[in-house]
C-alpha positions in Angstrom: -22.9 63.2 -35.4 -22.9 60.4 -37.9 -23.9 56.6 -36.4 -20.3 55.9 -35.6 -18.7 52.4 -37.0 -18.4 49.4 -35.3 -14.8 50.2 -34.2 -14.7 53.9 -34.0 -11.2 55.6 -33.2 -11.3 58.4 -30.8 -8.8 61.2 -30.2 -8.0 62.6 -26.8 -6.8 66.4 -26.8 -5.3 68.5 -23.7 -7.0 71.1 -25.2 -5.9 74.0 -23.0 -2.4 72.8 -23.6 -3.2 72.1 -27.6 -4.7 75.4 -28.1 -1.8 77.6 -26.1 0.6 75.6 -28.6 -1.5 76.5 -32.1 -1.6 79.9 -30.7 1.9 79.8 -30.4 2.4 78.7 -33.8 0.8 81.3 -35.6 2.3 83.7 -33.1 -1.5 85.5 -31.5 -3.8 83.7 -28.9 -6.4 81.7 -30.6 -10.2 80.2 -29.6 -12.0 76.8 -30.0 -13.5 78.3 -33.1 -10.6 79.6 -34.6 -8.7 76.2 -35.1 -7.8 75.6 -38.3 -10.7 73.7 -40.1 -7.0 71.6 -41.9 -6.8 69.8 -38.2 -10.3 68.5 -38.2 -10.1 67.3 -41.5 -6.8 66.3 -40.9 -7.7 63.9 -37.9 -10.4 62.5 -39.9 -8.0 61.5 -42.3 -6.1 59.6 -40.1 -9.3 57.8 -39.3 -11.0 59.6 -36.2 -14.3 59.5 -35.8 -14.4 61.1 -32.1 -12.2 63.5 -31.0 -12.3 64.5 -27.0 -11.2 67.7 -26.2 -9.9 67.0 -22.8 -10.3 69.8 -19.9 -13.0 72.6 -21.4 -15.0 73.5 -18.2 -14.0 76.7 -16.0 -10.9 75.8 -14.1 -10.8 76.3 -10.1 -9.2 79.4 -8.8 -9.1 77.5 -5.7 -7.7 74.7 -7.5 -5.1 76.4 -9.1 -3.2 77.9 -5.8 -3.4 74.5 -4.4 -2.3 73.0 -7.1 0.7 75.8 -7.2 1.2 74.7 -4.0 1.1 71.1 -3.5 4.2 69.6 -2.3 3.9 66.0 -4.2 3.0 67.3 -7.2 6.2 69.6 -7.9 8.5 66.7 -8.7 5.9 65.6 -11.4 5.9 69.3 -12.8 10.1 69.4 -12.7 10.1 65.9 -14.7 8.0 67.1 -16.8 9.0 70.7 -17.8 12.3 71.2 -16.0 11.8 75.1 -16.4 8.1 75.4 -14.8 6.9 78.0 -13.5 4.2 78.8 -11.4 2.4 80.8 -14.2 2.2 76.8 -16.0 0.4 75.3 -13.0 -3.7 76.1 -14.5 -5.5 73.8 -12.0 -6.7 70.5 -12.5 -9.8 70.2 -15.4 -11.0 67.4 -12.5 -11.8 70.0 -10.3 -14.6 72.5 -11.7 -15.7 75.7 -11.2 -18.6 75.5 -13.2 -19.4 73.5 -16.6 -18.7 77.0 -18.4 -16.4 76.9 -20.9 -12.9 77.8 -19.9 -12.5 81.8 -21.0 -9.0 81.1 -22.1 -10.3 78.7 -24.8 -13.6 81.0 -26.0 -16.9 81.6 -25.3 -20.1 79.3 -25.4 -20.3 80.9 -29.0 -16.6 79.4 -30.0 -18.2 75.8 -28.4 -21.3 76.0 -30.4 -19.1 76.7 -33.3 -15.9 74.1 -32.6 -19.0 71.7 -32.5 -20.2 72.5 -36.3 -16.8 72.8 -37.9 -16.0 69.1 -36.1 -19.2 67.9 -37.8 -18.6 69.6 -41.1 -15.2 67.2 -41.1 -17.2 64.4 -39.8 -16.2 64.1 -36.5 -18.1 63.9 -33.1 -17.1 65.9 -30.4 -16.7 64.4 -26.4 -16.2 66.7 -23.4 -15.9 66.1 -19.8 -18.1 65.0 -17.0 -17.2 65.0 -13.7 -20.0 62.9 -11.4 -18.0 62.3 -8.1 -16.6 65.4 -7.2 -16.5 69.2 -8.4 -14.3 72.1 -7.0 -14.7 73.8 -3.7 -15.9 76.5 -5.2 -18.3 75.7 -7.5 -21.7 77.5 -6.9 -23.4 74.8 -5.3 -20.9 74.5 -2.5 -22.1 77.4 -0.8 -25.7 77.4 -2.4 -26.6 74.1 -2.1 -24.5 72.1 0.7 -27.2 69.0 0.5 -25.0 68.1 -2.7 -22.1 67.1 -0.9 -21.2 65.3 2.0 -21.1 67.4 4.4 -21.4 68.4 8.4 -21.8 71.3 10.8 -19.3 69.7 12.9 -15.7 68.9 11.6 -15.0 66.2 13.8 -17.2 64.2 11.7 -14.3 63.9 9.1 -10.5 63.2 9.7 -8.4 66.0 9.6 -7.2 67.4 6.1 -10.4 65.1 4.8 -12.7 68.3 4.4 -12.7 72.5 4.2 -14.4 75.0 5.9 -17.3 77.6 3.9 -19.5 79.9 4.6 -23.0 79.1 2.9 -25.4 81.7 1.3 -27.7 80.6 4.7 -25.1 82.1 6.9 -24.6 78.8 8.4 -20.8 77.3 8.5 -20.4 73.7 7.0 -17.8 71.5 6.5 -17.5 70.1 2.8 -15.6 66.2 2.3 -12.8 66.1 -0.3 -13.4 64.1 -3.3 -12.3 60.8 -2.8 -12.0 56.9 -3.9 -12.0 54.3 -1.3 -8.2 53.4 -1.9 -6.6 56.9 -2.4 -5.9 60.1 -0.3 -8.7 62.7 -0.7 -8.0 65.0 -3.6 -7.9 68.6 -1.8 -9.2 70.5 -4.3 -12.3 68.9 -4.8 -15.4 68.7 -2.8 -17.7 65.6 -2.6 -20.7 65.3 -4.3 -23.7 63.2 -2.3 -25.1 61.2 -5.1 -27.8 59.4 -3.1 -29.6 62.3 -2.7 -32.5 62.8 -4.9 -32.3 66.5 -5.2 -28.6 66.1 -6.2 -29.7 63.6 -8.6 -32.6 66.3 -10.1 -29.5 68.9 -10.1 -27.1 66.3 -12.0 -30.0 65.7 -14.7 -30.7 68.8 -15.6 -26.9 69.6 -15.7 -26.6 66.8 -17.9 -29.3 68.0 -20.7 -27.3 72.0 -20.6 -24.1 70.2 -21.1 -25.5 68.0 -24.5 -26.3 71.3 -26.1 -22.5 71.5 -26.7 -21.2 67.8 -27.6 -22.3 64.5 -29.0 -20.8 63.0 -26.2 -19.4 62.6 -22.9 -16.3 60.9 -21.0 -17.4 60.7 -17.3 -14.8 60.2 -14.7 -14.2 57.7 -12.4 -17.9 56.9 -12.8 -18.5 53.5 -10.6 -17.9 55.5 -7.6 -21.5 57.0 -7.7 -23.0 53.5 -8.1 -24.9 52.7 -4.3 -22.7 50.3 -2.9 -19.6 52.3 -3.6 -20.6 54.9 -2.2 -21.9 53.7 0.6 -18.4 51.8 1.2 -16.2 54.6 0.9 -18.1 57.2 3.0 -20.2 54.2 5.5 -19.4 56.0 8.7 -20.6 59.0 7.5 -23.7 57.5 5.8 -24.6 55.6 8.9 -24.2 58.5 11.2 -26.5 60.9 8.9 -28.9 58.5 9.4 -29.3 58.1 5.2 -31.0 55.6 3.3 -29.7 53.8 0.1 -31.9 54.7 -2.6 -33.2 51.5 -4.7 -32.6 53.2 -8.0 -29.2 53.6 -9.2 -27.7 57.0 -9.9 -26.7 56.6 -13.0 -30.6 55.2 -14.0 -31.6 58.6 -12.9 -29.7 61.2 -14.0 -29.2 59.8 -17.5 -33.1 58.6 -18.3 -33.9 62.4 -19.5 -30.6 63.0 -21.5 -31.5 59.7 -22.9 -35.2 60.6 -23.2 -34.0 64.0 -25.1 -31.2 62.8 -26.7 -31.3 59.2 -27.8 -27.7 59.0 -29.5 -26.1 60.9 -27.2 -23.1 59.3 -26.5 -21.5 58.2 -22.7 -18.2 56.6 -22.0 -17.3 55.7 -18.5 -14.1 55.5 -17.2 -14.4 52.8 -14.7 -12.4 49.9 -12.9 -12.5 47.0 -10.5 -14.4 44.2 -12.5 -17.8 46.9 -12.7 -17.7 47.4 -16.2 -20.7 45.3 -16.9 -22.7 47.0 -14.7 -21.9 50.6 -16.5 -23.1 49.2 -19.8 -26.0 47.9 -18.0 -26.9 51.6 -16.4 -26.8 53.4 -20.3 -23.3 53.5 -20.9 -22.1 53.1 -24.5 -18.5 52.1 -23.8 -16.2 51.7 -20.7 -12.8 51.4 -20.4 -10.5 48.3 -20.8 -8.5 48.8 -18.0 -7.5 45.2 -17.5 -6.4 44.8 -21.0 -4.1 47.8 -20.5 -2.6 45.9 -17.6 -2.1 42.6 -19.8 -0.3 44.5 -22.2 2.1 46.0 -19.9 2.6 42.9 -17.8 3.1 40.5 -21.6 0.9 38.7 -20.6 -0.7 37.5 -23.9 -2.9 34.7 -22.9 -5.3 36.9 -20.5 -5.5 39.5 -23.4 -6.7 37.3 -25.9 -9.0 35.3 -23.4 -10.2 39.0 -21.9 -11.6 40.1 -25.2 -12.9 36.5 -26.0 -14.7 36.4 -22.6 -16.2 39.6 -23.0 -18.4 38.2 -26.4 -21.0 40.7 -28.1 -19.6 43.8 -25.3 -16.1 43.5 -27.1 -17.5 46.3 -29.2 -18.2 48.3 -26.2 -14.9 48.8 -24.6 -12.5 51.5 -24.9 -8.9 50.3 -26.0 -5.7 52.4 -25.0 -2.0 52.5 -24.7 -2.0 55.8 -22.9 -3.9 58.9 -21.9 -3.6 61.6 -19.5 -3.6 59.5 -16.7 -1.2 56.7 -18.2 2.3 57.0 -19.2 3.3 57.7 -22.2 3.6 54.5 -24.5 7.0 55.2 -25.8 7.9 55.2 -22.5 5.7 52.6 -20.9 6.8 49.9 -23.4 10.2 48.3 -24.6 11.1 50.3 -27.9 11.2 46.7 -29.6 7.7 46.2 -28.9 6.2 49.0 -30.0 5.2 47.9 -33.7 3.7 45.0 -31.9 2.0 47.1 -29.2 0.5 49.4 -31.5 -0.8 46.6 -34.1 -3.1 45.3 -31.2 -4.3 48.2 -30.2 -5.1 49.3 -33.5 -7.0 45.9 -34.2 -8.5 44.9 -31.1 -12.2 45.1 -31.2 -14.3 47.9 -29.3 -13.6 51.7 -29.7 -9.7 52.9 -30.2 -8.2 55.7 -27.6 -5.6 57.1 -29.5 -4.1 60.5 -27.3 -2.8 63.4 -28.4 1.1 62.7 -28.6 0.9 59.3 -29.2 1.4 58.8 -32.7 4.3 61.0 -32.5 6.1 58.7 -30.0 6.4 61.7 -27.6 7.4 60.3 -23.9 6.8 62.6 -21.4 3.8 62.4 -19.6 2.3 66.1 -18.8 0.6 66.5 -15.2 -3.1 67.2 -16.0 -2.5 70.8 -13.8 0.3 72.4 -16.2 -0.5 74.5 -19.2 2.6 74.4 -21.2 3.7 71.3 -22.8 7.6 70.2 -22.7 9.8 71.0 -25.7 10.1 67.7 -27.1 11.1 65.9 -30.6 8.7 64.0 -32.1 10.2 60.0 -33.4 10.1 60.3 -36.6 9.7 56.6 -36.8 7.3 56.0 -35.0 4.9 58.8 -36.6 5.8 57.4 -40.1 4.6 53.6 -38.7 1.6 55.1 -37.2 0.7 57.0 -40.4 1.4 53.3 -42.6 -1.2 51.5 -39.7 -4.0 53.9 -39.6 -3.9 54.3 -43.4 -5.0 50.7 -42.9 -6.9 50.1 -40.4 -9.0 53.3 -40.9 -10.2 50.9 -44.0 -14.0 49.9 -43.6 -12.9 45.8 -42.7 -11.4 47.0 -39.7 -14.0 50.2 -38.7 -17.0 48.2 -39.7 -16.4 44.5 -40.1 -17.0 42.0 -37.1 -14.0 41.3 -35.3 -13.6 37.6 -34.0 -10.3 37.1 -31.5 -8.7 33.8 -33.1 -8.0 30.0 -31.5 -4.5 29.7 -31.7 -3.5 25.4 -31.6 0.1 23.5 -31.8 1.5 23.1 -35.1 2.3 19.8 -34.5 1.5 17.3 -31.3 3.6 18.5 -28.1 4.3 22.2 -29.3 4.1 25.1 -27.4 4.9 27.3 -29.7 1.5 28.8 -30.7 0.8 30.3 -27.2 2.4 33.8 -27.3 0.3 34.2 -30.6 -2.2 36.4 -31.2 -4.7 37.2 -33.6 -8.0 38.9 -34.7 -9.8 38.9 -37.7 -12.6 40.7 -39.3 -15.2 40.3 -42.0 -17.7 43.2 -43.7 -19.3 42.6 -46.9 -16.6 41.3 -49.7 -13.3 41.8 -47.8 -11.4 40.4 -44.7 -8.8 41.7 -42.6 -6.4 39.6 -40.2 -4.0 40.7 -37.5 -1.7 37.9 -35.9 0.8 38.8 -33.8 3.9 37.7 -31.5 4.3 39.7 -28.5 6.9 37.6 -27.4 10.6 36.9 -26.9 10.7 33.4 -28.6 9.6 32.3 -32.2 5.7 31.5 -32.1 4.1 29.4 -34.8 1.0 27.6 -34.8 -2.4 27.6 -36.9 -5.0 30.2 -35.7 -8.2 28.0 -36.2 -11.4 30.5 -37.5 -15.3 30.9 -36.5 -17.2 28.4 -38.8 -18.3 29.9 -41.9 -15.9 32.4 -41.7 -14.4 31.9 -45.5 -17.7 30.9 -47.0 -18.4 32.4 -50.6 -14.5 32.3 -51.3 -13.4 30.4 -53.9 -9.9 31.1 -53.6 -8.0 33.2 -51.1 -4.8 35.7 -51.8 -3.6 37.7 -48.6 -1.8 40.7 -48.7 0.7 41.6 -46.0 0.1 45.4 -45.8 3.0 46.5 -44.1 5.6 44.6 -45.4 7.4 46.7 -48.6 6.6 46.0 -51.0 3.6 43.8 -50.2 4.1 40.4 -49.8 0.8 37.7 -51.0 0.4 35.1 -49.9 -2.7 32.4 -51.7 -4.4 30.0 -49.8 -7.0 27.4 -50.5 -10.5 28.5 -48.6 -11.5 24.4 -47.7 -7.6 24.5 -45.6 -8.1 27.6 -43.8 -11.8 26.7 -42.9 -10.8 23.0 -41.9 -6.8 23.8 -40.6 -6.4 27.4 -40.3 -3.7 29.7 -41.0 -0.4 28.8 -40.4 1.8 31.8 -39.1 5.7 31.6 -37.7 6.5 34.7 -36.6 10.0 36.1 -35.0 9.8 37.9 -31.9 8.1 40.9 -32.1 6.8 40.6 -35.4 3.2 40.7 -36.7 1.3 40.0 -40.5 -1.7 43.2 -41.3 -3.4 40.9 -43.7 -6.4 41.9 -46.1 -8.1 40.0 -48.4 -11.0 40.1 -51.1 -13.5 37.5 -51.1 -13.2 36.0 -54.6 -16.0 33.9 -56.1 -13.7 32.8 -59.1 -10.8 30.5 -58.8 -7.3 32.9 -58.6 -5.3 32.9 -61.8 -2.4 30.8 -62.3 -0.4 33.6 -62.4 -0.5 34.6 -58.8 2.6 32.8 -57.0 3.0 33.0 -53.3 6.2 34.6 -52.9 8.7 33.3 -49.8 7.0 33.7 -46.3 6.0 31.9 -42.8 2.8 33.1 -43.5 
C-alpha cells in the first residue's frame, strides 16, 4: 500500500451484504476476486484511499441459530427488512469461527487476489480484528480453554453469563460470554483471557497470518483488553483465580512482532471512554472520534471545535464519522436541513475520513450487522449528487495532504455573540489553501475566524473561490488583513463557504472584482 496522505478517506463495506447485491446484479453468485476492477477504481475516484471490507472471517454456526433466535434482535430485523426471513439472519461477523475467509465470499486465493486488484487502483485494504471475544466455537474453545475465562464450576458466573463445552481433554468447562463492563453479555461470543501470556503468544502469531491478507486492520472494541479494564469488568473472577496483572500491556505484546515484521502495517482501534490516547500510545495509528460524533449530534459546536483543537499534533490520528454499522444512518440521524452542513465537517475535519457504504447515497436504514440481505431502498438523488460535488473537492491534495489548523472564531464587533456557532478549518500544502467555515446553527453567525501566524506568508494578493456555489463565486482579499483581522464570514443558518485559493506572489489584476457576498 502507498504511504497514505495526511487525511486519508476510508470506505467501510458490509461486504457479505455488498457482494450478495453485485451478485445479484449480474444475475450469478460472485467472489472477492471477481469484483469488477470499475468499483475499485471507481472508489478511488471518489477519493478513497482505504477501503474496509467489513465482516470477511468464517461466520459462527453457533452464532447464526442464536442470532435466528434471539428475541431482541427480531424487531431490529422487521425494521429493517420488513419481509426477513430466517435464511437473511448470517450471524454476527463479531462472533468468529475462525479468521478464514467466509466461503460464501471466496477462498484465501480470491483474498490474496481482492488484495492486488485493490492495490492495482491504489487502494489499501482493512479487515477485521476481533481482540475481546471470538465465537463459542472457535477451535480454541475446546482446544485451548486457558484463552478464555473460564471455570469447571458454573456457579462461578451468573446465570446466562457463560455456556457449557466439552474440551478435547475430556474435561467439561464453563466458557464467559464476551462482554463490556456496561452491557449484557453478548451470547454468542466467548471471552478471551488477555492477561494470559500464552493467549498473548496465540494472539501474536494470529496477528502476523492475518497481515498476509491486508494492509490493515480495524480492531474492535479494543480498550477492553488494556489491564485495568479488564481487570474491572471480570474482578471477581480475576481475584478468585488467584491471577496476577501482567506489567506489560496487551496490546505492547501482541503487536511488537506484526510491527517488527511489518512496519507499515496499519491498526485502527475502535475505542471509547476518554482512552484514546492511550491506544496511540500502545501502536495504534488511528482511533475513533467517538466524542466528536456525539458533539455533532447533540449541535453542540463549541466542544467540536475545542475537541479537535485540544487534541493538537493527534488531530491527524483520529477517525472521523457520521455513521457506520454500529451508528444510524446519517440521513436519518440528522435534520435533513443540516445535512450539507454535516457532511462539510466531516469531509474537512482533520484526521482520517469514515465514509460507509450507503452514505453517500443518503440511504436511511440501518442494517443489523447479523442480516445478509440489504432492504430495497431508493437512493436521494440529492444527496449523492452533493456528495459527488464535495469529494470532487476535497479529494484535492490541500485537503488530503495539507496541514489542517481548526480556526479562532472572535466578535465582529465589541458585545457580539454572533461568531460562536461558527466553525472553521483551514489547510495549507505547498502553493494552495483550502478553508471550510461553517454555521451549524439556527441563527445568523458572523464573525472573523482569526488564523495561525504565518499562515498567508508568500501571498501577495489573495482571490478565494467558493467551490460549491454555481457558478463559483471569488472573492479577493488583501493577505496583510487576513493575517492581522481574519476572514470575515456571515453565514445563514445552515450554510457553509468550501474555499480554495492559490498562493500568488504577484499582485492580482485589476480585472478581478469580488462579486456580492458575506464572505
Amino acid at each position: 500500500m502507498e504511504p497514505l496522505p495526511r487525511n486519508p478517506s476510508l470506505y467501510e463495506i458490509n461486504c457479505r451484504v455488498w457482494l450478495q447485491t453485485l451478485s445479484c446484479q449480474v444475475g450469478h453468485r460472485i467472489s472477492l476476486a471477481q469484483v469488477p476492477q470499475e468499483e475499485w477504481v471507481r472508489l478511488r475516484d471518489l477519493g478513497m484511499d482505504i477501503v474496509w471490507l467489513m465482516g470477511v472471517w468464517l461466520p459462527s454456526p453457533q452464532g447464526i441459530r442464536i442470532a435466528r433466535s434471539h428475541p431482541d434482535l427480531q424487531d431490529a430485523y422487521r425494521q429493517a427488512l420488513p419481509d426477513f426471513s430466517p435464511d437473511d439472519v448470517i450471524g454476527s461477523p463479531y462472533a468468529i469461527a475462525d479468521y478464514r475467509l467466509d466461503p460464501s465470499l471466496g477462498t484465501e486465493e480470491d483474498l490474496t487476489q481482492v488484495r492486488e486488484n485493490m492495490r492495482k487502483a491504489g487502494i489499501g485494504l482493512v479487515l477485521d480484528f476481533v481482540p475481546n471475544h471470538t465465537a463459542r466455537d472457535h477451535p480454541w474453545v475446546r482446544a485451548h480453554p486457558e484463552r478464555y475465562v473460564h471455570s469447571q464450576d458454573p456457579s462461578d458466573f451468573l446465570p446466562g453469563a457463560s455456556f457449557e463445552t466439552r474440551c478435547t481433554d475430556g474435561t467439561k468447562r464453563w466458557v464467559a460470554h464476551g462482554r463490556d463492563p456496561y452491557f449484557p453479555a453478548w451470547t454468542d461470543t466467548a471471552q478471551i483471557f488477555p492477561l494470559s501470556s500464552e493467549t498473548r503468544e496465540a494472539v501474536a502469531k494470529q496477528l502476523l497470518r492475518i497481515a498476509r491478507f491486508c494492509d490493515g486492520l480495524r480492531c474492535d472494541m479494543a480498550m477492553l483488553v488494556r489491564n485495568r479494564i479488564f481487570e474491572q469488568t471480570w474482578k471477581t473472577w480475576v481475584e478468585a483465580k488467584g491471577h496476577r496483572i501482567p506489567e506489560r500491556e496487551y496490546w505492547d505484546e501482541v503487536l511488537a512482532p506484526l510491527k517488527a515484521e511489518h512496519p507499515d502495517f496499519l491498526l485502527m482501534a475502535e475505542v471509547y471512554w476518554g482512552l484514546e490516547p492511550e491506544l496511540l500510545q500502545a501502536g495504534f495509528d488511528y482511533v475513533y472520534d467517538k466524542a466528536g460524533y456525539d458533539r455533532l449530534r447533540a449541535c453542540d459546536m463549541m466542544g467540536y471545535k475545542q475537541g479537535i483543537a485540544e487534541e493538537a499534533e493527534e488531530r491527524y490520528r483520529r477517525v472521523r464519522f457520521l455513521e457506520n454499522h454500529d451508528e444510524d444512518r446519517l440521513a436519518a440521524a440528522f435534520p435533513a436541513k443540516a445535512f450539507q452542513t454535516t457532511a462539510v465537517l466531516h469531509a474537512l475535519s482533520p484526521g482520517l475520513r469514515l465514509f460507509h457504504h450507503g452514505q453517500l447515497e443518503g440511504l436511511k436504514i440501518r442494517l443489523p450487522v447479523q442480516l445478509g440481505r440489504e432492504p430495497d431502498e431508493e437512493p436521494d438523488p440529492d444527496v449523492a449528487a452533493f456528495y459527488q460535488r464535495l469529494l470532487a473537492v476535497t479529494r484535492e491534495p490541500v485537503f488530503k495532504k495539507g496541514e489542517g489548523f481548526v480556526l479562532s472564531a472572535v466578535p465582529a464587533f465589541e458585545g457580539d455573540e454572533g461568531f460562536q456557532p461558527l466553525v472553521g478549518f483551514a489547510y495549507r500544502h505547498d502553493e494552495e489553501i483550502g478553508i471550510a467555515a461553517v454555521n451549524q446553527s439556527e441563527q445568523t453567525a458572523s464573525g472573523y475566524f482569526r488564523f495561525p501566524r504565518g499562515f498567508w506568508q508568500g501571498c501577495s494578493g489573495v482571490e478565494l473561490r467558493d467551490r460549491l456555489t454555481e457558478p463559483e463565486e471569488v472573492y479577493v482579499r488583501e493577505p496583510e488583513a487576513l493575517e492581522a483581522e481574519g476572514l470575515y464570514v456571515r453565514l445563514e443558518p445552515h450554510s457553509f463557504h468550501l474555499l480554495t485559493a492559490s498562493i500568488r506572489t504577484s499582485p492580482l489584476s485589476d480585472s478581478v472584482r469580488n462579486p456580492p457576498g458575506n464572505c
